[in-house]
DOMAR-255892 format. One record per residue (C-alpha): residue in three letters; chain; z, y negated, x. Coordinates in nm, 4 decimals. Example, Ala and Ser with C-alpha at 12.3 -4.5 7.8 and 13.67 -1.06 7.14 Angstrom:
2
 residu chaine       pz       py       px
    ALA      A   0.7800   0.4500   1.2300
    SER      A   0.7140   0.1060   1.3670
This chain:
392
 residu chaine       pz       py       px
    UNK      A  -2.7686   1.8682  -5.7914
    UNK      A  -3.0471   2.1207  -5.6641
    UNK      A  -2.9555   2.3707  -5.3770
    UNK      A  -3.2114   2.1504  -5.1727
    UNK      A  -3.0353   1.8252  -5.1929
    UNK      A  -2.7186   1.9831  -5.1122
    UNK      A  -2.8539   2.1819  -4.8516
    UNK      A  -2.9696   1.8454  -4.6811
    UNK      A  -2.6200   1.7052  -4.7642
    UNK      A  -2.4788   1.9693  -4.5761
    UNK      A  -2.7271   1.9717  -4.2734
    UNK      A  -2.4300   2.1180  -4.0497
    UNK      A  -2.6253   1.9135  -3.7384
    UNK      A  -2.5344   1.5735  -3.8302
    UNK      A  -2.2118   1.5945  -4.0546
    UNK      A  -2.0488   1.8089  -3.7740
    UNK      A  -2.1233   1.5972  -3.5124
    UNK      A  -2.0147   1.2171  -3.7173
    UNK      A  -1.7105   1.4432  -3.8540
    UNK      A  -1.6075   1.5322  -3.5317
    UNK      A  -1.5952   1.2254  -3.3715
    UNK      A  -1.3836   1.0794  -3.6164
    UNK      A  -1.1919   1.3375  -3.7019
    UNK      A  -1.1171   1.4958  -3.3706
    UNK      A  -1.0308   1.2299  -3.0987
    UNK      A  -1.0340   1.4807  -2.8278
    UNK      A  -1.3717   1.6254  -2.9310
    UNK      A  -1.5404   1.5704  -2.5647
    UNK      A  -1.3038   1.7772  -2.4515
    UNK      A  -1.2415   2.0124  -2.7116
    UNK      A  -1.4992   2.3634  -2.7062
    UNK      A  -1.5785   2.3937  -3.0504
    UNK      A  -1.7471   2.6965  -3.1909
    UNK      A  -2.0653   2.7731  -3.1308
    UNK      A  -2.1562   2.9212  -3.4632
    UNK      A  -2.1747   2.7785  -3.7571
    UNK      A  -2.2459   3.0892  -3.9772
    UNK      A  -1.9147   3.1406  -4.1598
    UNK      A  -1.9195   2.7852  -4.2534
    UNK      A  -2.2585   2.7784  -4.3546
    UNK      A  -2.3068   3.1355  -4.5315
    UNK      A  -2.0671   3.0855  -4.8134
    UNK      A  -2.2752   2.8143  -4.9506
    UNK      A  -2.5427   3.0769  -5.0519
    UNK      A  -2.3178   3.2829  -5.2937
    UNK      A  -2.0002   3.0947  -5.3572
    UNK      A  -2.0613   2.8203  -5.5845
    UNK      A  -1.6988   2.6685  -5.5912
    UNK      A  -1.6905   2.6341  -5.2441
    UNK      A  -2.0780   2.4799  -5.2355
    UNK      A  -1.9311   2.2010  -5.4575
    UNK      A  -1.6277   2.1456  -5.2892
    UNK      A  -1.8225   2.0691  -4.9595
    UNK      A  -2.0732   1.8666  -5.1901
    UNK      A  -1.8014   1.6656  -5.2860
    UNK      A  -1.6007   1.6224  -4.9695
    UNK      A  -1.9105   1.5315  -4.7630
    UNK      A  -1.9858   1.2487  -5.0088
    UNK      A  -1.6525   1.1328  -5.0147
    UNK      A  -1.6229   1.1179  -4.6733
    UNK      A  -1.9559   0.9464  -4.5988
    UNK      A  -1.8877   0.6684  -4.8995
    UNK      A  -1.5756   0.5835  -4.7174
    UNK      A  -1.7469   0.5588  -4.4007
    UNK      A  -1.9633   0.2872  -4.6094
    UNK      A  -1.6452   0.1423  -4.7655
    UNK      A  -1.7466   0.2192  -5.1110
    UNK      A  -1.5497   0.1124  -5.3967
    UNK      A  -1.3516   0.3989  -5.5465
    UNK      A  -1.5402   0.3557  -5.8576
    UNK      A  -1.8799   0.4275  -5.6916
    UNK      A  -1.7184   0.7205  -5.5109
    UNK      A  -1.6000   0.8933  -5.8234
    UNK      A  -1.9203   0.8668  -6.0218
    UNK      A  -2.0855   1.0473  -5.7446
    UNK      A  -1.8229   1.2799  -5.6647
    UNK      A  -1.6226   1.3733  -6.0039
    UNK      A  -1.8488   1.5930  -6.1174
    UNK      A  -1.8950   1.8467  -5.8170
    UNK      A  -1.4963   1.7737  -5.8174
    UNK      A  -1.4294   1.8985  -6.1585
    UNK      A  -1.6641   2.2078  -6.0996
    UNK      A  -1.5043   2.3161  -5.8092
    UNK      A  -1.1414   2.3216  -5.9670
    UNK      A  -1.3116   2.4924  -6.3036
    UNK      A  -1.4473   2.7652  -6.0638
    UNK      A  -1.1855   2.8055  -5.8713
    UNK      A  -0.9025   2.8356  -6.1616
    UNK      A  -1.1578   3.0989  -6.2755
    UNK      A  -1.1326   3.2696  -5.9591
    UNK      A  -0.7630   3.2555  -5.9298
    UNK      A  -0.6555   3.4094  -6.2618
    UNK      A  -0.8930   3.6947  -6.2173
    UNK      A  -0.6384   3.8065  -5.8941
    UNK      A  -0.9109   4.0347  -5.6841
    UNK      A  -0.9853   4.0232  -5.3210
    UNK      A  -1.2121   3.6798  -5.3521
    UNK      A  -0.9354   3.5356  -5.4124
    UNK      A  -0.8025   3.5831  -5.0325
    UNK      A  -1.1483   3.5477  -4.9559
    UNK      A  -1.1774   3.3040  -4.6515
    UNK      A  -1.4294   3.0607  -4.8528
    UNK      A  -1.1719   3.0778  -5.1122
    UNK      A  -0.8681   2.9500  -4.8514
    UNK      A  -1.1526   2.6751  -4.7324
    UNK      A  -1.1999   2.5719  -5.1147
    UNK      A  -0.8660   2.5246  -5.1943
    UNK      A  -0.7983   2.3374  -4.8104
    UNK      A  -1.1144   2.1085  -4.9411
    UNK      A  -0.8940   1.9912  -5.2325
    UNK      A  -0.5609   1.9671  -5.0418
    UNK      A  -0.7398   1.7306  -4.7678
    UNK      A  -0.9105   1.5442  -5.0168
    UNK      A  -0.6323   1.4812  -5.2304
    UNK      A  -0.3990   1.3138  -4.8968
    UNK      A  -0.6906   1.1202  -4.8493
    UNK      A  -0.6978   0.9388  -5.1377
    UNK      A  -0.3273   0.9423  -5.1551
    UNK      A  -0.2401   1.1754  -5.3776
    UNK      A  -0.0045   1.3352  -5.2010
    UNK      A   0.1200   1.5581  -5.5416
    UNK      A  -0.1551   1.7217  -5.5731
    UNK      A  -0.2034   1.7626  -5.2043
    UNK      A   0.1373   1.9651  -5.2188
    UNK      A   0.0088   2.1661  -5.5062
    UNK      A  -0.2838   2.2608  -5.3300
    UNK      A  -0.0981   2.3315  -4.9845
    UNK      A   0.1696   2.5448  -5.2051
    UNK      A  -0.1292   2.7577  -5.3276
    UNK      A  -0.2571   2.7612  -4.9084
    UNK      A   0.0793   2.8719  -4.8192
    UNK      A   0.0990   3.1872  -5.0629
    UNK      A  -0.2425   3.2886  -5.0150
    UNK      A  -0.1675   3.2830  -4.6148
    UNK      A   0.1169   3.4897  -4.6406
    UNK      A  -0.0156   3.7316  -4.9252
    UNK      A  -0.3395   3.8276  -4.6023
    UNK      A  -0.0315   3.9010  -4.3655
    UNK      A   0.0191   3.5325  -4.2650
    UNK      A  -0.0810   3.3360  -4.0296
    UNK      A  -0.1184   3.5522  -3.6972
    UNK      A  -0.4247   3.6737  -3.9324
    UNK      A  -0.6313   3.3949  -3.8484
    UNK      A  -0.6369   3.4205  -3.4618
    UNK      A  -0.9805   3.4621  -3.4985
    UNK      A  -1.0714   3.1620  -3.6950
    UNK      A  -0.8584   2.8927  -3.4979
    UNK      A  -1.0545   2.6079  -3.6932
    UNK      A  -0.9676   2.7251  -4.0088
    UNK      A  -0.6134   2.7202  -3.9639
    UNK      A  -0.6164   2.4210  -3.7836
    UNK      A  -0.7266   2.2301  -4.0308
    UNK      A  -0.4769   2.3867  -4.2691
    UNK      A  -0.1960   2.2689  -4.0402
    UNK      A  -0.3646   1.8962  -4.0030
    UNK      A  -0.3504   1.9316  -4.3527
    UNK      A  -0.0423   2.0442  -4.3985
    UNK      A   0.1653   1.7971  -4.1177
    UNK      A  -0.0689   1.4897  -4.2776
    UNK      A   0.1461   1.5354  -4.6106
    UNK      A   0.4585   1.5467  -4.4210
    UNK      A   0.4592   1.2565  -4.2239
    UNK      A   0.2688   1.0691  -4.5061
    UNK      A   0.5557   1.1805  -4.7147
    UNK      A   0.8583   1.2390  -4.5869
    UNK      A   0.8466   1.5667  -4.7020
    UNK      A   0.9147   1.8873  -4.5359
    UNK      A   0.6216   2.0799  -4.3857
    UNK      A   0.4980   2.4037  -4.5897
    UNK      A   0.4460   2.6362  -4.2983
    UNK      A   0.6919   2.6955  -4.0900
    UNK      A   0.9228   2.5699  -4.2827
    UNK      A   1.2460   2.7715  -4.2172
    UNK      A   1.3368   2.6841  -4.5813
    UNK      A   1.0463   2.8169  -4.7914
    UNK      A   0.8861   3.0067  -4.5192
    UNK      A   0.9107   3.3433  -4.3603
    UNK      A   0.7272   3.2413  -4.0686
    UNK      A   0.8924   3.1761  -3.7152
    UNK      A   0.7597   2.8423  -3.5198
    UNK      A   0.5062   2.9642  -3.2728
    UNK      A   0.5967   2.9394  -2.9344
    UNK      A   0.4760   2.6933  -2.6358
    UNK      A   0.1310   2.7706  -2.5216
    UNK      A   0.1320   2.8733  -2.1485
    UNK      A  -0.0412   2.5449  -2.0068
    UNK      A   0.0788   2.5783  -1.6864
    UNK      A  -0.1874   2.8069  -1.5333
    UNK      A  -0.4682   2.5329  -1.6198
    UNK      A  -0.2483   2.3293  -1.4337
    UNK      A  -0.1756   2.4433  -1.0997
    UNK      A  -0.4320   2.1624  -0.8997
    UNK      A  -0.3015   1.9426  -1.0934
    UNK      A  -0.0327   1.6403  -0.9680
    UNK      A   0.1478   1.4715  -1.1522
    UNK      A   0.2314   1.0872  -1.1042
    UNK      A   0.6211   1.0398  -0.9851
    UNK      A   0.6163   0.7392  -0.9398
    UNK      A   0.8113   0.5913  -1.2208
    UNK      A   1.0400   0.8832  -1.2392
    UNK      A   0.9442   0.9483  -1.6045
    UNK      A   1.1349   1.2644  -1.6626
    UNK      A   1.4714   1.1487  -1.5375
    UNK      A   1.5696   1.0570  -1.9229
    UNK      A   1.5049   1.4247  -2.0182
    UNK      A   1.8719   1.6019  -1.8934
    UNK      A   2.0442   1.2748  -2.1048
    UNK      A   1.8619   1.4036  -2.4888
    UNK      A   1.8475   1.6815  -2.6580
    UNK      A   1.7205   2.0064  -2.5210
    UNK      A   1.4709   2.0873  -2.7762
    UNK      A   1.3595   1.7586  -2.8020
    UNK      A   1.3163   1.7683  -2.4139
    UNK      A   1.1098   2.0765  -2.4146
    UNK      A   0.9145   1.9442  -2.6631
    UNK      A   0.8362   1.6311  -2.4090
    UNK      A   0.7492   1.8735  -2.1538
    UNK      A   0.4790   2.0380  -2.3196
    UNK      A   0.3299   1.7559  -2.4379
    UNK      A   0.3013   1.5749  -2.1386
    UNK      A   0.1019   1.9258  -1.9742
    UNK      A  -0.1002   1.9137  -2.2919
    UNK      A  -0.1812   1.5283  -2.1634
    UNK      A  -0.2261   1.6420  -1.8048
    UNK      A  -0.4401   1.8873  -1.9155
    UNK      A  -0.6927   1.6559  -2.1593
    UNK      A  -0.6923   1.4043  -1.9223
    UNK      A  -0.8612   1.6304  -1.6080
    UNK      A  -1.0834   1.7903  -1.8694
    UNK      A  -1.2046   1.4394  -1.9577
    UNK      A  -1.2111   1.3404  -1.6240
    UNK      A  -1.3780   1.6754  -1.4783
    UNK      A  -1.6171   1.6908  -1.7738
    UNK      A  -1.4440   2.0225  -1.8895
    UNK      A  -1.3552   2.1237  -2.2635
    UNK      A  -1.0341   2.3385  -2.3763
    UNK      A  -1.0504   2.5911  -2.6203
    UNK      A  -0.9846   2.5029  -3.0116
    UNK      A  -0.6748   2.7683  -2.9580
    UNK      A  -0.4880   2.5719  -2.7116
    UNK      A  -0.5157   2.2282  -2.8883
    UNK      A  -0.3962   2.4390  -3.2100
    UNK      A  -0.0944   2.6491  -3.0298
    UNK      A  -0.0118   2.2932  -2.8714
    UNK      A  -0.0530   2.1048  -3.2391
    UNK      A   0.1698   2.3957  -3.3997
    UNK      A   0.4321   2.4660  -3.1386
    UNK      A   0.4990   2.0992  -3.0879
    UNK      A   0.4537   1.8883  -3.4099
    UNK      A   0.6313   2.1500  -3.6109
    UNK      A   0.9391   2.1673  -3.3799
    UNK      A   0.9583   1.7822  -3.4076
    UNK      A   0.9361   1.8051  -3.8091
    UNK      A   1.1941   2.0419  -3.7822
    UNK      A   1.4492   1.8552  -3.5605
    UNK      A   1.4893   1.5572  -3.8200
    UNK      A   1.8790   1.5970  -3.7797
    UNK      A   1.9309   1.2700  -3.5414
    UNK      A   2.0647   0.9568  -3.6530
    UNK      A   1.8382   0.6304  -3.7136
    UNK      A   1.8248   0.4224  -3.4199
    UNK      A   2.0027   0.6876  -3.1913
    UNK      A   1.7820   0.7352  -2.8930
    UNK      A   1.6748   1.1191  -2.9576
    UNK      A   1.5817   1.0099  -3.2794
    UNK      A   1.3636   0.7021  -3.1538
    UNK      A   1.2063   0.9790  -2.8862
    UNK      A   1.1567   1.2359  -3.1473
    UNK      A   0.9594   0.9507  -3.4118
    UNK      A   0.7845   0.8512  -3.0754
    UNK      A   0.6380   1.2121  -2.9878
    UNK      A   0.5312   1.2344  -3.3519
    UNK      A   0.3836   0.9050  -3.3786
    UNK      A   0.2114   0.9957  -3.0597
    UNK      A   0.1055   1.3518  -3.2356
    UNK      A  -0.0185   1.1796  -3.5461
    UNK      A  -0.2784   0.9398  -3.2782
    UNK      A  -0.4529   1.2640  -3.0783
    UNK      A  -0.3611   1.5949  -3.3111
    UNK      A  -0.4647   1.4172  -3.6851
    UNK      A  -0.6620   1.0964  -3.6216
    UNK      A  -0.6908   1.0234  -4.0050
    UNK      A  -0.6369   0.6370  -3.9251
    UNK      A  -1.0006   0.6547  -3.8383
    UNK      A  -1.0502   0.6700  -4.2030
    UNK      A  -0.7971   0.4044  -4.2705
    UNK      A  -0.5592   0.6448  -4.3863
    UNK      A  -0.2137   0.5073  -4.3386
    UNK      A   0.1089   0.6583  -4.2610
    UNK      A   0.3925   0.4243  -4.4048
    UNK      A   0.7157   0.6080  -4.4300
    UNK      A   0.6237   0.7102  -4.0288
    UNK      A   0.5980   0.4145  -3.9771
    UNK      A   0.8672   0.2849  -4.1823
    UNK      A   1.0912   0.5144  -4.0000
    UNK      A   0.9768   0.4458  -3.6818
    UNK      A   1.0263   0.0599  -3.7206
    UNK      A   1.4235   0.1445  -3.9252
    UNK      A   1.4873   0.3477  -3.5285
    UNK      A   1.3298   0.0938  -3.2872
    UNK      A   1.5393  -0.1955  -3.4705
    UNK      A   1.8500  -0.0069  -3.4431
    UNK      A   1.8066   0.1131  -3.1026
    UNK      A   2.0532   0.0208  -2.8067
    UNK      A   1.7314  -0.0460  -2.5809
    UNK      A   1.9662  -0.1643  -2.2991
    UNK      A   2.0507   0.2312  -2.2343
    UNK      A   1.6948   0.2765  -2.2127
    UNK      A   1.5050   0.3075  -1.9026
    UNK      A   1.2388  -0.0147  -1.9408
    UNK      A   0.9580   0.1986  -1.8769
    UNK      A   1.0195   0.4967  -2.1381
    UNK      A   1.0650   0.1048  -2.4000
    UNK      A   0.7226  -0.0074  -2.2850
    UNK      A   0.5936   0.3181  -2.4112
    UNK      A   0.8337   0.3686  -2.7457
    UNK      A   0.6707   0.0077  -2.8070
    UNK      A   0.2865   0.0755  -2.7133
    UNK      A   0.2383   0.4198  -2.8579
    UNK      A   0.3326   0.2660  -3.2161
    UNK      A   0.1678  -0.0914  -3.1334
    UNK      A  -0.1616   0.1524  -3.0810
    UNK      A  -0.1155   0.4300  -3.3239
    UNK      A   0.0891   0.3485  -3.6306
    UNK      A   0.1937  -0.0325  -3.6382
    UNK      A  -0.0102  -0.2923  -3.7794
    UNK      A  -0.0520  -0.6604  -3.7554
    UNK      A   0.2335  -0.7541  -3.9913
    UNK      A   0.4460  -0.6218  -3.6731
    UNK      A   0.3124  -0.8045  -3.4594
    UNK      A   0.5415  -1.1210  -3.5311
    UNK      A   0.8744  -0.8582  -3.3903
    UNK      A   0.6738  -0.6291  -3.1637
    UNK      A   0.4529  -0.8312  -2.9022
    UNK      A   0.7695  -1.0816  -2.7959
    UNK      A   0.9528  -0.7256  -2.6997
    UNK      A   0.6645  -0.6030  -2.5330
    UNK      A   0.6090  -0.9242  -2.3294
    UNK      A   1.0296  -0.9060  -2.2075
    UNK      A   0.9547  -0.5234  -2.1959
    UNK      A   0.6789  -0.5586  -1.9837
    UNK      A   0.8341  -0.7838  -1.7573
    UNK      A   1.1592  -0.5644  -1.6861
    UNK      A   0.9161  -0.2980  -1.6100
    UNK      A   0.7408  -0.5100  -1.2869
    UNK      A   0.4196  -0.4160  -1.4184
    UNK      A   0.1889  -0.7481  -1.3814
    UNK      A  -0.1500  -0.5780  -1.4764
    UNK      A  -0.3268  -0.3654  -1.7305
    UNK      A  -0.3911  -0.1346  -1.4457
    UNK      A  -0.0106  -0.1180  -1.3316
    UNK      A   0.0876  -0.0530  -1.6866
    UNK      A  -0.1632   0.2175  -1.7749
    UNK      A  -0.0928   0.3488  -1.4562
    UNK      A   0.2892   0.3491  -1.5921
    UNK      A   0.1421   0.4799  -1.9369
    UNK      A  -0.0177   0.7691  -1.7627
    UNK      A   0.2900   0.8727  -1.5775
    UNK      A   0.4975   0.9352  -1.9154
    UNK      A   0.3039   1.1182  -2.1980
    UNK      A  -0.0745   0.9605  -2.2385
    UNK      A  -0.4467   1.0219  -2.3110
    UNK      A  -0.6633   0.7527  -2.1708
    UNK      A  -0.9754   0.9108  -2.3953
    UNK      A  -0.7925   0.7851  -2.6838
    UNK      A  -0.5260   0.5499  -2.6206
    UNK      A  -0.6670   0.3253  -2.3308
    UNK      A  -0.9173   0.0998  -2.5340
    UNK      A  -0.6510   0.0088  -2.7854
    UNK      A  -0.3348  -0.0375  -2.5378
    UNK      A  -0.5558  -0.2586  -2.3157
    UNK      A  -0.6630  -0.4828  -2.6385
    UNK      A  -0.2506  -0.4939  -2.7029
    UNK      A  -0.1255  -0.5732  -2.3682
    UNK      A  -0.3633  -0.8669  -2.3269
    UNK      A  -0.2963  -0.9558  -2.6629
    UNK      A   0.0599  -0.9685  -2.6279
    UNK      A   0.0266  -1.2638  -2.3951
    UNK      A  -0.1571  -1.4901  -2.6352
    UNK      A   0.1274  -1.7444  -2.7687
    UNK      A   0.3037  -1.6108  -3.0914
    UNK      A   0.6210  -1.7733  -3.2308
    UNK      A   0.9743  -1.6589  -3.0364
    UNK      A   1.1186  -1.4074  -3.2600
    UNK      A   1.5241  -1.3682  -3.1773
    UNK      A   1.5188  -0.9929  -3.0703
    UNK      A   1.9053  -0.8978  -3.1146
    UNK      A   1.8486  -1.0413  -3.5128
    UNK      A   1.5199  -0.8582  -3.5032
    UNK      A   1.4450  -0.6944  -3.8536
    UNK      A   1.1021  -0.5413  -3.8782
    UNK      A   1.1201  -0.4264  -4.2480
């Protein structure tokens, strides 16, 4: 393929913008850089990486399309096959390209594309190879100043997981020397802020686990936070959606020491169902996450609801019906919600997202879906027992 053709693939004006509004749910709100350069100059000299964006920026449109596979991989193979030839190359030669930047955005091409199309081995492989480069340039404090970059790494990175089952790569206290970052400071950006007590959504917190808790806390400031911006018309900086990403998601990954159907353990599946909606958003490209969501139903099936508060059910119940859950569940799910609604009081959409917003929510991405649920869930569907319930 000439340089021209790819070039006009690669027109960063168009691709950026579709890519980010399907990739980046928050991207109204979100202050994305402003210059393109180091994604764009590497295409001049490095030829791996030119073919690894060839590739991924077909691949991604033909799915858009809802090509077959077999139409994708006759147009993609072979800018596939010469991107892993000339990056091998690269690789055994050991000198500083091979830390290069272009070089860790090569490699995160292949990792992303292969938990796209499911192939989640060679997704590890490729993370692996992320994770040792990252700590051979002094790890991962060295990319403060390329917050996209690592990012995407870490989208990358917590995709696999949760696709998986598998533990994380960074900050992994297993396999990894580096600490979990700590809480961004949100509370600065949030001091005209106030919050909605109306439901007395934080009550729960002192009755679960302290991490866990903390790990609520944030992410409802996080919430607070994109919700003004969206409101106001204001955008947050790509480092404070990554500290909140990192700090949070990865402290929920590593807390996977509570027992199915216990509450903590329905709260903690919750918060990372929740994470996988705003901080990933690879559903948009019908990428599935079944053993989440396998997990998630296993908890809610086992839970003893009747300690819950109704309110905290409604949104255990609407944060999956909206983010993870599909229409198979359906059958279980929207009888629960209708009893779950109606323990809460709530007689509107407006009362409940009202409710929504006063627990952990982001209208900009949640509303439209949660609003097409609630007034679903009062179409007629066959009375499920719920005490017999078994989603699986």
């Amino acid at each position: 393929m000439s340089i021209v053709l790819s070039a006009h693939i690669l027109d960063p004006t168009p691709v950026s913008s579709i890519a980010k509004k399907t990739l980046f749910p928050l991207h109204s709100c979100m202050a994305f850089e402003k210059r393109e350069e180091a994604w764009i100059e590497p295409l001049a000299f490095d030829p791996a990486y030119l073919n690894a964006m060839i590739f991924t920026t077909l691949d991604y449109f033909d799915s858009m399309q809802n090509r077959s596979r077999d139409d994708v991989s006759q147009r993609t193979l072979p800018h596939y096959l010469r991107t892993v030839r000339l990056l091998r190359e690269r690789l055994m030669r050991e000198d500083n390209q091979s830390l290069a930047t272009h070089t860790v955005a090569t490699i995160l091409a292949l990792a992303a594309h292969a938990h796209f199309v499911g192939d989640t081995k060679s997704a590890k492989h490729h993370l692996e190879g992320l994770r040792k480069i990252v700590s051979m340039r002094g790890g991962v404090a060295t990319f403060t100043g390329n917050a996209k970059l690592l990012g995407e790494i870490l989208r990358c990175d917590i995709g696999v997981a949760l696709e998986s089952g598998s533990k994380p790569l960074f900050f992994n206290r297993s396999s990894s020397s580096e600490p979990l970052l700590p809480y961004p400071v949100l509370t600065l950006f949030l001091e005209s802020i106030t919050p909605d007590t109306r439901y007395d959504s934080e009550l729960f917190l002192c009755h679960i686990d302290t991490d866990l808790a903390e790990a609520w806390k944030v992410s409802k400031k996080f919430c607070l936070l994109i919700n003004c911006a969206s409101e106001c018309n204001h955008r947050i900086a790509t480092e404070t959606f990554l500290e909140t990403m990192a700090s949070v998601v990865y402290r929920l990954l590593d807390l996977a020491h509570f027992q199915s159907g216990a509450t903590d353990e329905t709260i903690r599946l919750g918060l990372l169902v929740f994470s996988s909606s705003v901080f990933l958003q690879w559903q948009q490209l019908g990428k599935a996450y079944d053993h989440l969501a396998a997990m998630y139903r296993d908890s809610l099936a086992k839970l003893r609801y009747s300690h819950l508060p109704p309110q905290l059910l409604l949104w255990l119940l609407l944060v999956g019906a909206v983010s993870i859950l599909g229409e198979a569940d359906h059958i279980w799910l929207k009888p629960w919600l209708r009893v779950t609604i109606a323990l809460c009081k709530v007689e509107s959409w407006t009362e409940t997202q009202d409710l929504l917003n006063s627990f952990i929510w982001i209208g900009l991405v949640l509303d439209k879906p949660a609003k097409e649920v609630y007034h679903s869930t009062f179409v007629y569907y066959p009375i499920t027992p719920l005490l017999t319930l078994d989603p699986t």
